[in-house]
C-alpha positions as CSV (number, residue, x, y, z in Angstrom):
1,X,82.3,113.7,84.7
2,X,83.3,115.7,81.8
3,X,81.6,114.5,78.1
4,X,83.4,116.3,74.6
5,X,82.8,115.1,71.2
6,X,85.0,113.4,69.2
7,X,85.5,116.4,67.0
8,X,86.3,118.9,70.1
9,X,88.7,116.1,71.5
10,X,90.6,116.2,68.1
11,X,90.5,119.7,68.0
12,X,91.5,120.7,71.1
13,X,93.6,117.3,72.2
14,X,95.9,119.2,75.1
15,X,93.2,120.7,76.9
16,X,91.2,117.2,76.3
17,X,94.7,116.1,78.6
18,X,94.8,118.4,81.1
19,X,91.3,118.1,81.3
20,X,91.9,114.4,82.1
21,X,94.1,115.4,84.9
22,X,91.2,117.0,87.1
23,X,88.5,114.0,86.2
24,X,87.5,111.4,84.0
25,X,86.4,112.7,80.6
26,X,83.6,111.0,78.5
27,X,84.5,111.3,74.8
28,X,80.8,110.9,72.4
29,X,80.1,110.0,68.8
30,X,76.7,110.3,67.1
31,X,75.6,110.9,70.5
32,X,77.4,107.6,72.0
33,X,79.6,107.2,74.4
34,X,82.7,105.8,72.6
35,X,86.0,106.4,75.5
36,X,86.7,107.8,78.1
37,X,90.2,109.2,79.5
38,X,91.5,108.9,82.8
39,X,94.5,110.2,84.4
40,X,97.6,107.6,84.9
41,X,97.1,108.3,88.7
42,X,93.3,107.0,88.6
43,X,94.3,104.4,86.2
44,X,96.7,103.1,89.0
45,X,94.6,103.3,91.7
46,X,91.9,101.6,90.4
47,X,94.5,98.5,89.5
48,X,95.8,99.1,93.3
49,X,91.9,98.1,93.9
50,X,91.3,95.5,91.4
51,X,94.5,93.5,90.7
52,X,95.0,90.4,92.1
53,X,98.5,90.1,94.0
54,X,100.2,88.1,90.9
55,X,99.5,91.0,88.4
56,X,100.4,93.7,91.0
57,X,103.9,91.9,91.5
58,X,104.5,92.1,87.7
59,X,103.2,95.8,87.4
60,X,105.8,96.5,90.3
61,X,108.4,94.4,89.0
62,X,107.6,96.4,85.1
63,X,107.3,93.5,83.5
64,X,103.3,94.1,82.6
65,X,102.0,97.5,82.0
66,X,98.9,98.5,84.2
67,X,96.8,98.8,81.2
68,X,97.9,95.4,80.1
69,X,97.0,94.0,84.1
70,X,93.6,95.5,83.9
71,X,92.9,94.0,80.9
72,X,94.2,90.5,81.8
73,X,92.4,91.0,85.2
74,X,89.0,91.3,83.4
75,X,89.6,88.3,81.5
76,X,90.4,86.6,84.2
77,X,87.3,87.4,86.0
78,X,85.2,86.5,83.5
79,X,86.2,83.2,83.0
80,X,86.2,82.8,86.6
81,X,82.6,84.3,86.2
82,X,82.0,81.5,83.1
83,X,83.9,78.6,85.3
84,X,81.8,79.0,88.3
85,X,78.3,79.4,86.4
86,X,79.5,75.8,84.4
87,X,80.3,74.4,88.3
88,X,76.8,75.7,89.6
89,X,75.3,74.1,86.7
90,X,76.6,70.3,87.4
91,X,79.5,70.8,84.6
92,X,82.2,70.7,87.1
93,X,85.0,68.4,87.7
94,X,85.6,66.3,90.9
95,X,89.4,66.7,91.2
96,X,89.7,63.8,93.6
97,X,92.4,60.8,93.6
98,X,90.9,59.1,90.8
99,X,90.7,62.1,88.6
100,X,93.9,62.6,89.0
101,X,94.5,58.7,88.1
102,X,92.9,58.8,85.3
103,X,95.0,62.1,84.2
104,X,98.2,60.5,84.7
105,X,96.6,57.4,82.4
106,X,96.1,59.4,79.7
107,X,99.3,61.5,79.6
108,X,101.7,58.1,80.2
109,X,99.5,56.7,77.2
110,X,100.7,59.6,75.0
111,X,104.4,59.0,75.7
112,X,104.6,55.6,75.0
């Protein structure tokens, strides 16, 4: 992978692109990595890998961009990641008959 400055991406922003096109390119600051830049076409093939079906569908559909899906995707997995650790831990919910009882209690309760 290809690492420039922040000060030679500025100054040299279309090669920087074209660059981006060939591989992944590491942009530093101060000696830390601060971005990177990926060409659209890795960009969608790593959501072709990652996405779950729903956020494909929209992606093909053009009603979420693929940087948007990504994003949403890794939100998504981490509260999935969060969810399952609270489960493991004995903080999960039973959602058995009465559970569901006692859900349809509480929400007739708040429309009388």
């Amino acid at each position: 992978m290809k690492t420039v400055t922040a000060v030679e991406a500025k100054n040299t922003f279309g090669r920087l692109l074209e660059a981006a096109r060939r591989e992944p390119v590491t942009v530093t600051k101060n000696h830390r990595e601060i971005a990177a830049v990926f060409a659209m076409e890795d960009v969608r093939a790593l959501a072709d890998a990652l996405l779950a079906e729903p956020l494909k569908a929209e992606v093909a559909a053009g009603t979420r961009n693929v940087i948007d899906a990504l994003m949403a995707q890794l939100e998504i997995n981490r509260r999935l990641k969060s969810s399952r650790a609270a489960i493991e831990g004995g903080q999960g919910v039973v959602a058995d008959d009465a559970y569901f009882e006692r859900l349809r209690a509480r929400a007739t309760s708040r429309i009388s």
